[in-house]
RODREN-191901 format. One record per residue (C-alpha): chain; x, y, z. Coordinates in nm, 4 decimals, decimal comma, padded with zeros to 6 digits. Example, Ala and Ser with C-alpha at 12.3 -4.5 7.8 and 13.67 -1.06 7.14 Angstrom:
BEGIN
A:01,2300:-00,4500:00,7800
A:01,3670:-00,1060:00,7140
END
This chain:
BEGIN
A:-08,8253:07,8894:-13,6978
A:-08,7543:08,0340:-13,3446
A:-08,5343:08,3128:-13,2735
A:-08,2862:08,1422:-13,0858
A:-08,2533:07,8640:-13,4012
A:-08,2300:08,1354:-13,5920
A:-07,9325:08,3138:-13,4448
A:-07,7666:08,0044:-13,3443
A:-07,7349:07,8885:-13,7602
A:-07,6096:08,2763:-13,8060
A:-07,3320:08,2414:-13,5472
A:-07,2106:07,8812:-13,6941
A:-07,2734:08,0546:-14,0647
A:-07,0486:08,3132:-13,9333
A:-06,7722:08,1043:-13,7773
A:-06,7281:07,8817:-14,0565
A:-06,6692:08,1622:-14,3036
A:-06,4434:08,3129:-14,0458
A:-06,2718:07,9977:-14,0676
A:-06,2905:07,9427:-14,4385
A:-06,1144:08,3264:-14,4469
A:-05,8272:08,2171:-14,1918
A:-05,7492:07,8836:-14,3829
A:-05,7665:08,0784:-14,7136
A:-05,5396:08,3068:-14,6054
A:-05,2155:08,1065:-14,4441
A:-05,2400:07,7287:-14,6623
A:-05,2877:07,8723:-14,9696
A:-04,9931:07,8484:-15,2695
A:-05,0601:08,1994:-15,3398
A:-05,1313:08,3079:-15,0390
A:-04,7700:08,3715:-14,8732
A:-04,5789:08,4644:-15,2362
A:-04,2389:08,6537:-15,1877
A:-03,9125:08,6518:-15,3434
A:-03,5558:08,5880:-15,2036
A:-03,2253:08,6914:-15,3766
A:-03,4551:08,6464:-15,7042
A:-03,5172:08,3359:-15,5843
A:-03,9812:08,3126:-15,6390
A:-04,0936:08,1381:-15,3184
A:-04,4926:08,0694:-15,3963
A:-04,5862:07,8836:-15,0625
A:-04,5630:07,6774:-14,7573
A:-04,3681:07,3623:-14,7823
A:-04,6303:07,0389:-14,6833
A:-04,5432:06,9268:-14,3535
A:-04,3082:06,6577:-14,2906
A:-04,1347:06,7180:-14,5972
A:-03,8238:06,9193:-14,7972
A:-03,8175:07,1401:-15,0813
A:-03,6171:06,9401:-15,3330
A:-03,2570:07,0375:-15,3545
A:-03,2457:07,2040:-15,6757
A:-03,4976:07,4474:-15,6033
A:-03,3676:07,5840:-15,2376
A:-03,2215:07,9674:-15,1711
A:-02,9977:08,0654:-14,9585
A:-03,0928:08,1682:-14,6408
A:-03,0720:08,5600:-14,5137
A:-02,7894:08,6397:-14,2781
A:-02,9388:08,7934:-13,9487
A:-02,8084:08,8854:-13,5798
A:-02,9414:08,9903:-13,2545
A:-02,9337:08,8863:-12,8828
A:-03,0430:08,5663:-12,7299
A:-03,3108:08,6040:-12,4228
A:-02,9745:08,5568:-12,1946
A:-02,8212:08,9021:-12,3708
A:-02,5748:08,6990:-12,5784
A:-02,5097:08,8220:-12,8626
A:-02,5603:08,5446:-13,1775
A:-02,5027:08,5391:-13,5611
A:-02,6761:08,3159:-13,8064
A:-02,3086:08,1837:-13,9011
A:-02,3114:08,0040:-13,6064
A:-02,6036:07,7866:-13,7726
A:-02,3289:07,6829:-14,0875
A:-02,2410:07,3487:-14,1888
A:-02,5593:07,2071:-13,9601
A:-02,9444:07,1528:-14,0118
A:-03,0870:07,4243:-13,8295
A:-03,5144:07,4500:-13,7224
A:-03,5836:07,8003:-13,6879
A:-03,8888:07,8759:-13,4801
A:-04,0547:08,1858:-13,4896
A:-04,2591:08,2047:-13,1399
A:-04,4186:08,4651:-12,9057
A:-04,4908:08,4029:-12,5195
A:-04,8472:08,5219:-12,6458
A:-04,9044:08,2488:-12,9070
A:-05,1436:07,9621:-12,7692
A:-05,0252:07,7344:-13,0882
A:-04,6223:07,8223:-12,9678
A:-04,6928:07,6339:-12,6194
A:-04,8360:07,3870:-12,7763
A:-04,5430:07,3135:-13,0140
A:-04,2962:07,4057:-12,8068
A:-04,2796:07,0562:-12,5849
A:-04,2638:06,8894:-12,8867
A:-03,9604:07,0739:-13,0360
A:-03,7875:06,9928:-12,6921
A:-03,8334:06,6304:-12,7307
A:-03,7181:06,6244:-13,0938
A:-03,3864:06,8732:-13,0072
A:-03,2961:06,6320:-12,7233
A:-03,3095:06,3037:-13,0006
A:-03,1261:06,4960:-13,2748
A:-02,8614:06,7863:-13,1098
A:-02,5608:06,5430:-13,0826
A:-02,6260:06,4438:-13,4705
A:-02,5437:06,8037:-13,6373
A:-02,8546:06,9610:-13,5675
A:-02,8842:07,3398:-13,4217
A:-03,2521:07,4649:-13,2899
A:-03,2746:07,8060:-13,2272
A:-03,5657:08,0028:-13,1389
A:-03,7123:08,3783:-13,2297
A:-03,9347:08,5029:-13,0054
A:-04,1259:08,7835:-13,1416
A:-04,3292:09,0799:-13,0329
A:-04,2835:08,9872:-12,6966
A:-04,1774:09,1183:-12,3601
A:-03,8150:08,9248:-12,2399
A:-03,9855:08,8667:-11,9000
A:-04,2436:08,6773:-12,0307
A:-04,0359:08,5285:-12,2997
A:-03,7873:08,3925:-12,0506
A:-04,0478:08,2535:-11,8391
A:-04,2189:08,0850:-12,1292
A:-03,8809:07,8910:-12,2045
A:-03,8445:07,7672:-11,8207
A:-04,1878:07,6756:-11,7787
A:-04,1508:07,4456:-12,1411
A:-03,8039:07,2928:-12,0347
A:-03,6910:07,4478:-12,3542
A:-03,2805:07,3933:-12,3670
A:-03,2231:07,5375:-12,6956
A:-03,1803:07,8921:-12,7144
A:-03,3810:08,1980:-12,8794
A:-03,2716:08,5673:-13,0110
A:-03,5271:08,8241:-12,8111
A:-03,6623:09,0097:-13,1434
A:-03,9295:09,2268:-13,0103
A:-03,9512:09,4526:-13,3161
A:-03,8995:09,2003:-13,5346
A:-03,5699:09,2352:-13,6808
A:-03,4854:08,8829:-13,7667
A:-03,8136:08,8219:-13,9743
A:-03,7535:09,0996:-14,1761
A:-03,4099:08,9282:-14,3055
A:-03,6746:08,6343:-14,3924
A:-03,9622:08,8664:-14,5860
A:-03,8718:08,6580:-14,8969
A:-04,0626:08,3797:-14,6912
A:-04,3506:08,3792:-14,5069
A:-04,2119:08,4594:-14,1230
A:-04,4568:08,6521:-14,0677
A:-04,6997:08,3827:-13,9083
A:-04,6436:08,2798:-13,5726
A:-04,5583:07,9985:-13,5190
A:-04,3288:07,9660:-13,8169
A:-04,0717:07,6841:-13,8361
A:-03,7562:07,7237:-14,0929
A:-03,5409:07,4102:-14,1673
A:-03,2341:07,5315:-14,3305
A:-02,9736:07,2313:-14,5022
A:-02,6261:07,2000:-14,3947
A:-02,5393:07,4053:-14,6868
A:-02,7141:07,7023:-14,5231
A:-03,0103:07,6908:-14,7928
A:-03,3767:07,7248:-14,7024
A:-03,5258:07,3568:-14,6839
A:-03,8635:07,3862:-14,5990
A:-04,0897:07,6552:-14,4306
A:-04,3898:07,5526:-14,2183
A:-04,6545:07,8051:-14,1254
A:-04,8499:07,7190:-13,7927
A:-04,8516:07,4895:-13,5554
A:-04,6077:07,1660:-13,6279
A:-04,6369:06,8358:-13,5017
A:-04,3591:06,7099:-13,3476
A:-04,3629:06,3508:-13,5821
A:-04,3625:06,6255:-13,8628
A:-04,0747:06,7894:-13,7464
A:-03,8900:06,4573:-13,7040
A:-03,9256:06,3222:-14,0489
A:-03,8162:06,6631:-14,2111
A:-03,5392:06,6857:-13,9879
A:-03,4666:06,3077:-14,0749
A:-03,4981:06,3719:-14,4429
A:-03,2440:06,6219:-14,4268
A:-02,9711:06,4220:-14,2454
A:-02,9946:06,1924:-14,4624
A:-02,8332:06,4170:-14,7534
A:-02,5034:06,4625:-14,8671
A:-02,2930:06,7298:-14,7461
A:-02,1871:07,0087:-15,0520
END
């Protein structure tokens, strides 16, 4: 066996238990466990779909500032569906998504639907630019230190990109860690539309 075989099949041993690690550690059930109001929340919700009715919590309050220096208060988001995104400027997944987040807020904004991003651990600079360069209309609180993911430490905000779907009745409807496709995002955003009002 040569040398160069030899470190070549150590690198790809390497990288697939790197990767085995990663996946272990954000798709697991146990993996992003936390509690909420004594509400147990054990893991990410499957894409594309809703936690069932019965078993939602209420969402955390939070505040903070949009990029623009607006001030904004999560009882703005009442009586909608709301998508929270947790995003950084920094996050190659984020751009990605982004795009696809636009397309869906265009289809769905005039049907009761609020998008609002939280760009974290970021400078406003780049955060700002990041939104004009992705066409993104919808707007974002500037948490830097992280402010508005702490409200959500019953649930597992603290992957970015994280995407939030609360009900109209304000209750946490689904939680999606990583990247989301935007068909995904459509059917869970479809799903909940298509409930009843409290």
């Amino acid at each position: 066996m040569s040398r160069a075989f030899s470190r070549r099949t150590a690198l790809l041993a390497a990288v697939g238990a790197a990767s085995t690690l990663l996946i272990s550690c954000t798709v697991g059930e146990d993996a992003a466990a936390g509690s909420a109001g004594g509400y147990e929340f054990t893991g990410p919700t499957p894409t594309a779909t809703v936690i069932e009715e019965s078993r939602r919590a209420p969402a955390p309050t939070f505040s903070g500032d949009l990029l623009d220096g607006t001030p904004f208060d999560s009882s703005a988001l009442a009586g909608e569906v709301a998508v929270i995104n947790f995003w950084g400027s920094w996050c190659t997944p984020c751009r990605v998504e982004t795009p696809e987040f636009q397309a869906v807020h265009a289809e769905v904004a005039d049907r009761g639907v609020q998008f609002l991003g939280i760009d974290v651990e970021d400078q406003r600079q780049l955060a700002i630019a990041f939104t004009e360069d992705l066409g993104v209309a919808y707007p974002s609180v500037f948490d830097p230190r992280g402010e508005a993911a702490l409200a959500f430490r019953g649930f597992p905000a603290n992957v970015v990109p994280t995407t939030i779907l609360l009900d109209r009745r304000g209750q946490v409807a689904a939680v999606y860690t990583g990247q989301v496709r935007g068909e995904d995002l459509r059917r869970a955003v479809e799903l909940l539309l298509a409930e009843t009002a409290a």
